[in-house]
Every structure is written in structure tokens, then in C-alpha cells.
C-alpha positions as CSV (number, residue, x, y, z in Angstrom):
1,X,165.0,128.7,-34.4
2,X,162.7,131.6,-34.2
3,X,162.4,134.9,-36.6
4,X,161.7,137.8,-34.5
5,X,160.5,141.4,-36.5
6,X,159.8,145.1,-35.3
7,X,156.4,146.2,-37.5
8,X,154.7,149.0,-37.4
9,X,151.4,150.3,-38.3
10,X,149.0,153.7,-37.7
11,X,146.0,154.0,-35.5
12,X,144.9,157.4,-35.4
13,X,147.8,159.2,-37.1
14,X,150.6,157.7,-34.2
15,X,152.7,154.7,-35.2
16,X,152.3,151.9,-33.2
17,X,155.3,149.7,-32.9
18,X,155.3,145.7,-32.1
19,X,156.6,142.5,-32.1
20,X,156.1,139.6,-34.6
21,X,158.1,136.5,-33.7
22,X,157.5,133.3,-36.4
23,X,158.8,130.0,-36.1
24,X,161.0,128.9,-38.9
25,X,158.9,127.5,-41.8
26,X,156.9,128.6,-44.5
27,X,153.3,128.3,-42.2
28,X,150.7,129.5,-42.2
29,X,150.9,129.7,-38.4
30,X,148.4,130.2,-35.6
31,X,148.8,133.2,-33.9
32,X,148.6,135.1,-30.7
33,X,148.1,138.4,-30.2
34,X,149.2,139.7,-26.7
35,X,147.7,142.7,-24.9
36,X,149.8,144.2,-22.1
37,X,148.3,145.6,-18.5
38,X,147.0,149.0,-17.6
39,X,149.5,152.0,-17.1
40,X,153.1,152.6,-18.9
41,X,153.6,148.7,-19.3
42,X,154.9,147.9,-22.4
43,X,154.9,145.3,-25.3
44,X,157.0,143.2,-23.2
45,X,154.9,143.4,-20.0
46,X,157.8,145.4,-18.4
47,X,157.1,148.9,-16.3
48,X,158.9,151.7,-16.0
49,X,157.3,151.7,-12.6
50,X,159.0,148.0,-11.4
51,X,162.7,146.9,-11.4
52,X,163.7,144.5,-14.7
53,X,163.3,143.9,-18.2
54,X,162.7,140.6,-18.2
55,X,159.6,140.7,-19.3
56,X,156.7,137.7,-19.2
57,X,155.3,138.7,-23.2
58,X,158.6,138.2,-24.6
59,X,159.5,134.9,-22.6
60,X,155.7,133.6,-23.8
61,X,156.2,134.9,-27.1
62,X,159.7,132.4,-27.0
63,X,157.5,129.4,-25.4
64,X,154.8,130.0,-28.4
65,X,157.5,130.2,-31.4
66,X,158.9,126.8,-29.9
67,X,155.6,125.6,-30.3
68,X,154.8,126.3,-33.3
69,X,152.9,129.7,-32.8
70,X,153.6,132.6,-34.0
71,X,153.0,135.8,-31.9
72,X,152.4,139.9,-32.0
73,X,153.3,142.3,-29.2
74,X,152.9,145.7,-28.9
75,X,153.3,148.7,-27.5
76,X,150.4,150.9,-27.0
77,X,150.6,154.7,-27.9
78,X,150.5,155.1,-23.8
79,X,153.8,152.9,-23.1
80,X,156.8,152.0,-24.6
81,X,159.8,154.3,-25.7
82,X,157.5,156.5,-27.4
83,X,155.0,157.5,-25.1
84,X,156.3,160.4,-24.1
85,X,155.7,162.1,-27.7
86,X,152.5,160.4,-27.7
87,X,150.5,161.6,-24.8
88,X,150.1,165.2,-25.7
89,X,148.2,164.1,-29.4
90,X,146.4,161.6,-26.6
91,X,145.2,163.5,-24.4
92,X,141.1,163.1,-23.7
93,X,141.4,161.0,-26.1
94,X,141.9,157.5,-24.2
95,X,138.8,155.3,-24.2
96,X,138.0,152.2,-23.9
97,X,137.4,152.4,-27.8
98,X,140.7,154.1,-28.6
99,X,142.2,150.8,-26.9
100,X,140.0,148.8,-29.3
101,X,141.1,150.7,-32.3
102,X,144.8,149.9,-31.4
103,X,144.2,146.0,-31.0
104,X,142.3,146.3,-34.6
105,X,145.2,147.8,-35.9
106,X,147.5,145.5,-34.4
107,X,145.5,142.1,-35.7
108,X,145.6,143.5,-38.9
109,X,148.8,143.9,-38.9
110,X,149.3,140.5,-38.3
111,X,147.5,138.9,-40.6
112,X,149.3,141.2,-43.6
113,X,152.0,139.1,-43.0
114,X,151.2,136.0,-45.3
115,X,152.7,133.4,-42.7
116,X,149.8,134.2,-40.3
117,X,146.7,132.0,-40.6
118,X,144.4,134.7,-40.6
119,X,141.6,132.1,-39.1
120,X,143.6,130.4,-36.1
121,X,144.2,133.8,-34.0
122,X,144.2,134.2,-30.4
123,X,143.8,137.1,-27.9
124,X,146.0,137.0,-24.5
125,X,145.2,139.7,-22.7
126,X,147.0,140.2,-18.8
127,X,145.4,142.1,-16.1
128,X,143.5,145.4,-17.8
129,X,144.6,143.8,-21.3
130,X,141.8,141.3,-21.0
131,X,139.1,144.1,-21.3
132,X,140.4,144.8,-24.3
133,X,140.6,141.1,-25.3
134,X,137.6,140.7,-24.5
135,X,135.7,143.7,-26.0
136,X,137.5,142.9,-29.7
137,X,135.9,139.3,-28.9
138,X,132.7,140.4,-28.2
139,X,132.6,142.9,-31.2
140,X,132.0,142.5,-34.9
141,X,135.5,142.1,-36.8
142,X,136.7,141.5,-39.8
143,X,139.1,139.2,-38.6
144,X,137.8,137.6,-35.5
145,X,139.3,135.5,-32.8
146,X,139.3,132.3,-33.0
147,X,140.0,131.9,-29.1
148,X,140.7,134.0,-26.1
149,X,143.5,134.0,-23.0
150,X,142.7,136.1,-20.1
151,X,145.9,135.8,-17.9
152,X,144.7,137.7,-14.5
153,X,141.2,139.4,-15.7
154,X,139.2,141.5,-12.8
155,X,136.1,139.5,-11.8
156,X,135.4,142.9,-10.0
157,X,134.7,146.1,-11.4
158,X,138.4,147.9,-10.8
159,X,137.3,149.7,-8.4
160,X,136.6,147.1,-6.0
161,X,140.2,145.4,-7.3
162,X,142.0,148.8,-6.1
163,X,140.2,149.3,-3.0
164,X,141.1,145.9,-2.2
165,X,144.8,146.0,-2.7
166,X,145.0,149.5,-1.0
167,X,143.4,147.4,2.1
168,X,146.0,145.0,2.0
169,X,148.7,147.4,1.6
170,X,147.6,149.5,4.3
171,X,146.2,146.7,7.3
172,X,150.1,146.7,8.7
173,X,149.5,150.5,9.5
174,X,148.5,151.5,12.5
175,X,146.1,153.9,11.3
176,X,145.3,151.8,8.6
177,X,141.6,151.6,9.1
178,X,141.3,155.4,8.7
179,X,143.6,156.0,5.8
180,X,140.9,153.7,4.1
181,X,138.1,155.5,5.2
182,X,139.4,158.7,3.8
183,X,140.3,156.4,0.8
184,X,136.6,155.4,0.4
185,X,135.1,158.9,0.7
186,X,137.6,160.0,-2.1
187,X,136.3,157.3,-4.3
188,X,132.9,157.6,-3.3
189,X,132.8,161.2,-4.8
190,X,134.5,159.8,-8.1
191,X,131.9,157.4,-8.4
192,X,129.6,160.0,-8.2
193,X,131.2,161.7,-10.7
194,X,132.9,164.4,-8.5
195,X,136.8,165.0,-8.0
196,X,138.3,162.4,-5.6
197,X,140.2,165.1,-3.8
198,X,141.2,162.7,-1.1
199,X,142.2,164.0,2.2
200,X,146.0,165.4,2.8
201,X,146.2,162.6,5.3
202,X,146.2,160.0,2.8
203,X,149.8,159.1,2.8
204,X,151.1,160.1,-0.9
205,X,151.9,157.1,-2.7
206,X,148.6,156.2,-2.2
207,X,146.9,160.0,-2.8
208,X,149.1,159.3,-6.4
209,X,147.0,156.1,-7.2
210,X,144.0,157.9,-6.9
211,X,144.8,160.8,-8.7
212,X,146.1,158.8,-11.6
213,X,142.2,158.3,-12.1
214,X,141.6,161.9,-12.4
215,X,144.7,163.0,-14.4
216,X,143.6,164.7,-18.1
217,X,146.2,162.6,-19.8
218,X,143.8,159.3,-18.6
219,X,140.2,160.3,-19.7
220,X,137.7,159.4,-20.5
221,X,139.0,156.1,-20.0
222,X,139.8,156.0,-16.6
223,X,136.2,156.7,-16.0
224,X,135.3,154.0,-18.0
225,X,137.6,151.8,-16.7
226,X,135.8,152.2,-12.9
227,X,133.4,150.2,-13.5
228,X,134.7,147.8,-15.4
229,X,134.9,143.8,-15.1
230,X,135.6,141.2,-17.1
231,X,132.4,139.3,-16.2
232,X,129.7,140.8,-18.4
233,X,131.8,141.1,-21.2
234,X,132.5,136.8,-20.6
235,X,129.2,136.2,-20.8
236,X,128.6,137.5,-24.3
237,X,131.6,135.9,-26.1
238,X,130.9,132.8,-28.2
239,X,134.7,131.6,-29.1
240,X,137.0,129.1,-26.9
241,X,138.1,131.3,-23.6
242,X,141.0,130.0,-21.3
243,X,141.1,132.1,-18.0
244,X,144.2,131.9,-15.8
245,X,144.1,133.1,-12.2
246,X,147.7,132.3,-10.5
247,X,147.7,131.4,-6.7
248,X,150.4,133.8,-6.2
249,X,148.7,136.9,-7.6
250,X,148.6,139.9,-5.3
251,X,146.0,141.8,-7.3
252,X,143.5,139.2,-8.9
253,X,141.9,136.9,-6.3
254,X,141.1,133.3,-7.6
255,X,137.8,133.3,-5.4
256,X,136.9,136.7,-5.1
257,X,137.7,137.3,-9.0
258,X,137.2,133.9,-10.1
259,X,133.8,133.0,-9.2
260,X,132.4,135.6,-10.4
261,X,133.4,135.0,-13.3
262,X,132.9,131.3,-13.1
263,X,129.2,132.0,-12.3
264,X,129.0,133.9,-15.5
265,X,130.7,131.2,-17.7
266,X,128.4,128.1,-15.9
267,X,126.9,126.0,-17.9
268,X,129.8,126.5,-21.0
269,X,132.2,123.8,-21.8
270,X,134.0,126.1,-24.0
271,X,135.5,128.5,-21.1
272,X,138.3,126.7,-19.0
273,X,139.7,127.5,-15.8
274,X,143.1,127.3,-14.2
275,X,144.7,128.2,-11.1
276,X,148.3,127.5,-11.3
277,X,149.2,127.4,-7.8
278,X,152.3,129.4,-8.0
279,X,151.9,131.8,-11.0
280,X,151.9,135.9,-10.0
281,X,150.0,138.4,-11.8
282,X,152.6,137.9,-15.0
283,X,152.9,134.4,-14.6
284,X,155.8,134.3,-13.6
285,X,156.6,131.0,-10.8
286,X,156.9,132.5,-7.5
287,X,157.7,130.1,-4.5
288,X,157.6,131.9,-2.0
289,X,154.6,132.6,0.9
290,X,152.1,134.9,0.1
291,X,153.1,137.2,2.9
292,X,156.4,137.3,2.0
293,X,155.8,138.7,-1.6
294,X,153.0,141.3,-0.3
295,X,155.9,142.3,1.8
296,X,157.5,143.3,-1.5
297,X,154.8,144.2,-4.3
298,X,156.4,144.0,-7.5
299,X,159.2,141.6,-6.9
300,X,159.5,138.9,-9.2
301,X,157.5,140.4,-11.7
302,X,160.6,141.0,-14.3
303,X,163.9,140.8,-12.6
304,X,166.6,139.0,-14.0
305,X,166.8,135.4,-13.1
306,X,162.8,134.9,-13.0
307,X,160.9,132.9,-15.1
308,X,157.5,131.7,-16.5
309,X,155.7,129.2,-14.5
310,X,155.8,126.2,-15.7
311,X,152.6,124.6,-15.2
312,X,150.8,128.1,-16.8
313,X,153.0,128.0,-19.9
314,X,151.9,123.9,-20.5
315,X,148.1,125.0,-19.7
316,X,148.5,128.3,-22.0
317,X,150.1,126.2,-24.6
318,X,147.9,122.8,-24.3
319,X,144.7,124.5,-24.9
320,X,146.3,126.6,-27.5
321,X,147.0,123.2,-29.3
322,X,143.5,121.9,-29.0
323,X,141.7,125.0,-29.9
324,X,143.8,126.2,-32.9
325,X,146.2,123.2,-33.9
């Protein structure tokens, strides 16, 4: 049996609204803390821009209770069922450091609640979330982590991750190579600080993705956020690290992501690798070929009837045993 809580808390005058699941028992427990990916996705690492609410966070929040572990997950002021209201008190002021702020305020949270053992916590980030894993890692806090998950973290700077999935999605185009050359000028200007204003030629899904860089509601973070890897920010932090690429992930690459980021842990027993063979970008299992699932981006992410991969959850859950009992 599991107990399963809504708490909130403040972070900059908005209410922030999460997740605290406990197994039965008195503790104190170990904990994990889980940060969601970039855009509207929410405490439950579902989208309002993908099909389903079966959502990875709350079947690994399940697997950790079962195990022992307790677990926190949020929304942030950008997602969730209150965003909407949100955005407007939010707007120019997403950073990098307003994300940080929100993690602080969700780990202290946490360990108000007196069945959390406020010195066996654990960040698990996914995708974007493990920036902000990792930055709280590498920063000064009063409650520190005692380990960190990064579950799909950009070896890339993000820029080079979306120019590389707009490649894939586009190479069955017959104009493909074009659309990315247009695609590349854009950016190049928004590197250089400059409006992408991508051509009118740029079919408009992908014009969208570009401008979401751009939009007010987005900086300064987005900015920030272009530049961005998980590599330097590895290098600098001290605690146990457990990094996850799945073979099955359309957006995080375990070669052109993960040696990178390899290279930058070498020479450190205390940052592990895995590549479950058939975990996606949410962990979720995923038999089938890879050209099959970039045929459908998004599928099997959090439909109904999909579920964690297994050998992920024993990895996630193994090392969580060894590093924090």
C-alpha cells in the first residue's frame, strides 16, 4: 500500500502544486524528487501536446513507493492545470534560475514532511528536467542531493538536439534538404541574437517550433536554454549520477548525446551509464523498429496500455538502493 498526497507551496507568489507519494510506514524514507521535460508537460510527464495520460512520473512514482521510496512530483508554474493563470505573472520572467527556484521550493517541501529523510534525496530529471537537476546539484543548497538520475539528458547543446530531430523529420520530404537550409539560417540569426524570422517556406509546424524560442511568454530562458547541455554542468557535480539513455529514444542519441557526456564523466566511478535497449524518451518499453516509431513521433509516450520498461525501472531502482538504501 502506498499514501499518495496533493501539497502545495509558493515560489514567487504562484502556488506550485505536486505530488508526494509515501510507502506505508512510519520512515524516514529516501526520496526522489522528479523534474518533468521542457514545454506544457506536467507533474505526470503527460502533454497537452501528445495523446494519453498515462503518464511515466506517476507509474515511477508507483515502482519507487513499492520499493520503499518515497517520491515528489510537480507541476511547474508553466504546465499543469494552472498554467494558464500563471503565464501572464510569468512572463520575461522564465530563467534558467526561476526553474531552480521552483525545484528549491519543491525539495523543501519535501523534506517538511517528517517521513522524508532529509539526507537520502534524489534528483530525476527527464529530458530538459535534467538541466535543472543538474544545476540544483551543482549549486550550494541547504538541502543537497544525495544522488542524481538523468533519464534522457542533451549531451548537445539544444540546439544541435532540435536541429537534429527537425533533419530526421524532414529527410522523407522531397525538398527536405532546403526546408533545413532555410531552418539553419533562421537559427543562425537567433544564435546571433537576431529574430529567427524563418522563411514562409518553412512548412508551419515546423516555423511553430522555431518560434516557440522567440515567443515573450518563453524568455529569457529560451535563450538560455540554446546553448545548453548537460555536459558541463556533469562535470562539476560531486554526488552519485545515474544517466539513462533508452535505445528507443527519438530525441536523445545514446552516441551522439552519450559520449559526450561519457567523455566528460571519464575517469569517475561514481557516474553510471545505461542504455536500456528498448526504453523511449519517457522510458516507456517500446518494441517496435526505430523507423516505425519515427513514423509516429509521440506514440507510446502515454497512451493507455503502455508501460515502463522494465529493465530501466530495475536499473533506476537498483542503483537507487545502493546509493541511498
Amino acid at each position: 500500500m502506498t499514501r499518495s498526497t496533493e501539497i502545495t507551496w509558493d515560489v514567487g507568489g504562484i502556488a506550485m502544486f505536486g505530488t508526494l507519494v509515501v510507502p506505508e510506514g512510519d520512515g524516514p524514507f529516501p526520496a526522489v524528487v522528479m523534474v518533468a521535460g521542457s514545454g506544457p508537460t506536467d507533474r505526470d510527464w503527460c502533454s497537452p501536446l501528445l495523446a494519453g495520460t498515462n503518464g511515466s512520473a506517476r507509474l515511477l512514482a508507483d515502482a519507487f513507493a513499492y520499493a520503499g521510496l518515497a517520491s515528489l512530483r510537480y507541476d511547474k508554474r508553466a504546465s499543469g492545470p494552472h498554467a494558464r493563470e500563471n503565464l501572464p505573472k510569468l512572463m520575461g520572467h522564465l530563467s534558467m534560475a526561476s526553474h531552480l527556484d521552483e525545484l528549491v521550493g519543491a525539495v523543501t517541501a519535501l523534506v517538511d514532511d517528517q517521513r522524508i529523510d532529509r539526507s537520502r534525496i534524489v534528483g530525476l530529471g527527464n529530458s530538459e528536467g535534467t538541466i535543472h537537476v543538474l544545476h540544483y546539484a551543482d549549486s550550494a543548497q541547504t538541502v543537497p542531493f544525495a544522488g542524481v538520475i538523468l533519464a534522457a539528458p542533451p549531451g548537445r547543446p539544444v540546439r544541435d538536439v532540435l536541429l537534429a530531430q527537425l533533419t530526421a523529420q524532414t529527410a522523407a520530404l522531397p525538398d527536405g534538404a532546403s526546408i533545413m537550409t532555410r531552418v539553419r539560417e533562421a537559427t543562425d540569426r537567433y544564435a546571433a541574437g537576431e529574430p529567427m524570422n524563418p522563411d514562409p517556406s518553412v512548412p508551419e509546424p515546423i516555423r511553430a517550433v522555431l518560434s516557440s524560442f522567440e515567443a515573450p511568454a518563453n524568455l529569457p530562458f529560451a535563450r538560455e536554454l540554446w546553448t545548453e547541455s548537460a555536459v558541463d554542468a556533469l562535470a562539476a557535480v560531486t554526488v552519485p549520477v545515474l544517466v539513462l539513455i533508452g535505445g528507443k529514444d527519438l530525441q536523445i542519441d545514446a552516441h551522439a548525446d552519450g559520449d559526450p557526456l561519457q567523455a566528460a564523466a571519464a575517469g569517475r566511478p561514481s557516474v553510471t551509464f545505461a542504455f536500456p535497449p528498448d526504453a523511449n524518451h519517457v522510458l516507456k518499453q517500446d518494441l517496435r523498429p526505430l523507423a516505425e516509431i519515427a513514423a509516429s513521433p509521440g506514440s507510446g509516450y502515454n497512451q493507455d496500455g503502455t508501460h515502463l520498461d522494465p529493465e530501466a525501472v530495475r536499473t533506476i531502482i537498483d542503483w537507487l538502493r545502493a546509493t541511498v538504501g
